[in-house]
Structures are given as structure tokens and as C-alpha cells.
C-alpha positions as MATLAB code, in Angstrom:
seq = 'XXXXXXXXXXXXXXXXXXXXXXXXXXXXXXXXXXXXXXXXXXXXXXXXXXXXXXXXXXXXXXXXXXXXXXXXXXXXXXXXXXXXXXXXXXXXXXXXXXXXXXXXXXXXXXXXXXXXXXXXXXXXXXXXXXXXXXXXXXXXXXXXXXXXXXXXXXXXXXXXXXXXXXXXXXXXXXXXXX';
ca = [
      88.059   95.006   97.104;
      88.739   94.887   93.312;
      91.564   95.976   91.436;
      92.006   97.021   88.250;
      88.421   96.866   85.856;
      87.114   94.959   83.226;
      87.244   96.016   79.627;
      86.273   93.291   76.843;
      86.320   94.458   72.699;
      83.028   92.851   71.913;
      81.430   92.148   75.904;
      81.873   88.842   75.311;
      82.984   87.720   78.765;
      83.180   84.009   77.711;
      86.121   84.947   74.583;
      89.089   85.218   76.847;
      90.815   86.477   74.133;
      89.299   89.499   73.692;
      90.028   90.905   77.113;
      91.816   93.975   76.730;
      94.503   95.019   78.357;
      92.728   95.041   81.611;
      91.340   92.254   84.175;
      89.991   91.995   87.586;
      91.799   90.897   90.674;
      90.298   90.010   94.356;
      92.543   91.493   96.529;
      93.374   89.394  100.013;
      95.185   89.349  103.034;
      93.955   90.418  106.400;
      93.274   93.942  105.602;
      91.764   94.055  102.269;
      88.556   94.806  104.165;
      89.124   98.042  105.285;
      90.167   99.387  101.384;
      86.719  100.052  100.187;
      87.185  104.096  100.201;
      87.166  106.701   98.111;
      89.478  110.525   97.904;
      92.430  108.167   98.920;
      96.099  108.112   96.757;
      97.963  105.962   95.534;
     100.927  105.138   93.415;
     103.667  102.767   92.921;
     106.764  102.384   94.990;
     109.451  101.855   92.707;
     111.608  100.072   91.804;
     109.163   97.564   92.952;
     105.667   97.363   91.491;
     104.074   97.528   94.647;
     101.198  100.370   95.374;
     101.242  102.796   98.173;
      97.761  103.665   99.698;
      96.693  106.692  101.901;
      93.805  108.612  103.396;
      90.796  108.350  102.076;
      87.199  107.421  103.337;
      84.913  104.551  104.168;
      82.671  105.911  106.539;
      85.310  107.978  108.361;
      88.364  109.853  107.289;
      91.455  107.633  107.774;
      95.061  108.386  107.343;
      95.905  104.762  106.765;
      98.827  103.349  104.626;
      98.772  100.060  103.355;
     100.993   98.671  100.693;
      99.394   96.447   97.703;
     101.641   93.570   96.480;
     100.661   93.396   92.791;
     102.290   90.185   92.136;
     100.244   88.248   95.241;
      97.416   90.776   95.540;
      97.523   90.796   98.994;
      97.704   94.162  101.120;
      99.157   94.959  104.347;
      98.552   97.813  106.536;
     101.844   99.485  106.646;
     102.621  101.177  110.155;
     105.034  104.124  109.799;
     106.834  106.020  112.327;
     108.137  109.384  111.819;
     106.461  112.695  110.779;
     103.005  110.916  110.137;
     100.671  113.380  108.386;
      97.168  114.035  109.519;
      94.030  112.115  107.606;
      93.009  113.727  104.246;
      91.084  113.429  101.569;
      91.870  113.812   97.796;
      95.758  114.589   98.683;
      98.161  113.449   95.667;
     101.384  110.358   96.002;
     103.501  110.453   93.507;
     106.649  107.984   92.756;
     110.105  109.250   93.684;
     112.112  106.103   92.894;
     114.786  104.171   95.219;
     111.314  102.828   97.519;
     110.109  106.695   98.106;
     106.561  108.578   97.324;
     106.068  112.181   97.836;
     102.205  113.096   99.565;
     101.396  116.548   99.235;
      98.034  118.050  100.229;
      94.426  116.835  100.427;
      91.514  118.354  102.476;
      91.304  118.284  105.986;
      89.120  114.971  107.583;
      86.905  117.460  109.530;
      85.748  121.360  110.079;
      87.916  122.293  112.891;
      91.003  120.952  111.248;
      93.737  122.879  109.331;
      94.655  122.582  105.975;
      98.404  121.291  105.851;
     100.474  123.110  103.372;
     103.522  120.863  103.659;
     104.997  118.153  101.434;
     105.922  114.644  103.297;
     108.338  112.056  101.905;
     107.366  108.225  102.922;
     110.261  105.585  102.478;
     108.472  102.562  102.395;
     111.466  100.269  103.325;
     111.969  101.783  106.705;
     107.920  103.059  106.914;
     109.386  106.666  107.996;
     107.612  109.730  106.873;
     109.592  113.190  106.803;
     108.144  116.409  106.523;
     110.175  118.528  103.784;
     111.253  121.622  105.485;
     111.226  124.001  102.527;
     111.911  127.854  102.681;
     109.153  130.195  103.662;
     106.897  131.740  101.441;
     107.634  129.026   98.670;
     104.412  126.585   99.267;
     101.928  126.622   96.863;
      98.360  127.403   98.474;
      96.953  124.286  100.211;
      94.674  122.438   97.895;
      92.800  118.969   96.951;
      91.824  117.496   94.256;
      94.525  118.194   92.309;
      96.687  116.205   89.849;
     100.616  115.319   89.422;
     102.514  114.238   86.485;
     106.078  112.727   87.172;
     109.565  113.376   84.429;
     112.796  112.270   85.834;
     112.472  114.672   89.248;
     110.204  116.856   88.918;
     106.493  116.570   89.831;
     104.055  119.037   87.953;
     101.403  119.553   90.414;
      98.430  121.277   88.362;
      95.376  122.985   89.412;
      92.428  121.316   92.359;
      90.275  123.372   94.825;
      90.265  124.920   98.179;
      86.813  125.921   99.875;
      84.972  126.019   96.571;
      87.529  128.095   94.579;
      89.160  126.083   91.733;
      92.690  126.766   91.111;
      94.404  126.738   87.596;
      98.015  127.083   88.746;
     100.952  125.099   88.154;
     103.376  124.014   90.147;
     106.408  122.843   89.791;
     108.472  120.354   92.678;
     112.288  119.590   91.801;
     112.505  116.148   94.096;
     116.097  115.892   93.723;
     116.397  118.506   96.282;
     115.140  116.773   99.279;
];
């Protein structure tokens, strides 16, 4: 699998000097076969500047995790324990610092599953997962597709789709209460 694309100022692949700002990386290790997918998440696990991989699709749904080194580029299936969330596609991770990433939604894999309206924490140095318990009626509608944008901690979750129906909501996820 490749990382990252390849942007040149003029095309000129030869003038490694006009490469700009990005570049392409093999990834390896003994799962990077298995990562060609698409409707996955990811996002970095900070403080490190490792990436945090999940769901997705290559020829089934999956609900794998792997974790992507960025300073080896070498990825590693990541087997966590806990409350592990079903497969999903198009769900959203999003950075909550001290080695944490919040998942919320996604579609279901398959028909006859459920959408899941909760939120899940991961903590990637002990590979738990935790299911936020958060008071009734205050989950947005179950969605995919959507987008987040992180400041300090809170995560604006804006807008995706459910059965067809495009939502233009906003909502609004104050992290420093879980």
C-alpha cells in the first residue's frame, strides 16, 4: 500500500527538488497487505505521530485496527480488548491527545445490521476500547460519511448521510468530559 501521494511543480519526476511538500512511501511489515480498502478512518495518535486505522473495505467489511508507524512505515495489526465496536464503513477517528482517538459512527457492514449511535474511545497504549455512556436522548442521529474538525476538546462533527438522506447538522462533542 502507498502512503501519502505525489505532487511535483513542473512533473518533472527526475528534479528532486521540485517535489512538493508531498512524497510516496511503501508501507511494510507483515500486514501491509491487508490495507488496500476504502470508507476506513484514520488519524494520528498523539503525542506520537503514529496513525490509527479502522473499518473499512477490501472485499469485505472489516473492523480491523492497525497502527501505522510513520517514522519506519511499517504497520501492525493492533488487537484490542474491551468494548470493540462492530465493522463500519465511512465512520470518523479523531485525535484526543495523551495516546487516545475518539470513533464515532459509520454505516453498518451489512443489511441486517444496526446502525450504532454510540461514541467509543480507543487508548492505543493499552489497545482498550470504551464505549462512552452518555445521557439519553443526547446522540446525534446515526450517520456516515460525515466529517470532524478538532480545537483543544471539542470535536465539530458536521453533516454525512443516513439511508440516502443527507444531513446538514452540526454537532458539537466536548472530549474533556469522558
Amino acid at each position: 500500500m502507498s502512503l501519502f501521494s505525489k505532487f511535483t511543480k513542473n512533473n518533472n519526476t527526475a528534479d528532486k527538488s521540485a517535489t512538493c511538500p508531498w512524497s510516496q512511501r511503501k508501507l511494510t511489515g507483515s500486514q501491509s497487505h491487508v490495507l488496500p480498502r476504502h470508507g476506513h478512518a484514520t488519524t494520528v495518535s498523539l503525542p506520537t505521530d503514529n496513525l490509527v486505522l479502522f473499518g473499512g473495505t477490501h472485499n469485505k467489511s472489516k473492523k480491523d485496527l492497525f497502527l501505522i508507524d510513520t517514522n519506519n512505515m511499517s504497520s501492525h495489526p493492533i488487537n484490542a480488548t474491551g468494548d470493540v465496536p462492530a465493522s463500519r464503513m465511512y465512520p470518523i477517528l479523531a485525535p484526543l491527545g495523551n495516546n487516545c482517538v475518539l470513533l464515532y459512527g459509520g454505516q453498518p457492514s451489512s443489511a441486517d445490521e444496526k446502525w450504532d449511535p454510540n461514541f467509543y474511545t480507543l487508548n492505543v497504549g493499552t489497545r482498550q476500547w470504551s464505549r462512552i455512556q452518555m445521557p439519553e436522548g443526547r446522540l446525534p442521529v446515526e450517520r456516515s460519511g460525515h466529517s470532524v474538525a478538532v480545537s483543544g476538546n471539542l470535536l465539530y462533527i458536521w453533516g454525512g448521510q443516513r439511508a440516502g438522506r443527507y444531513l446538514d447538522d452540526l454537532f458539537i462533542f466536548d472530549a474533556s468530559t469522558c
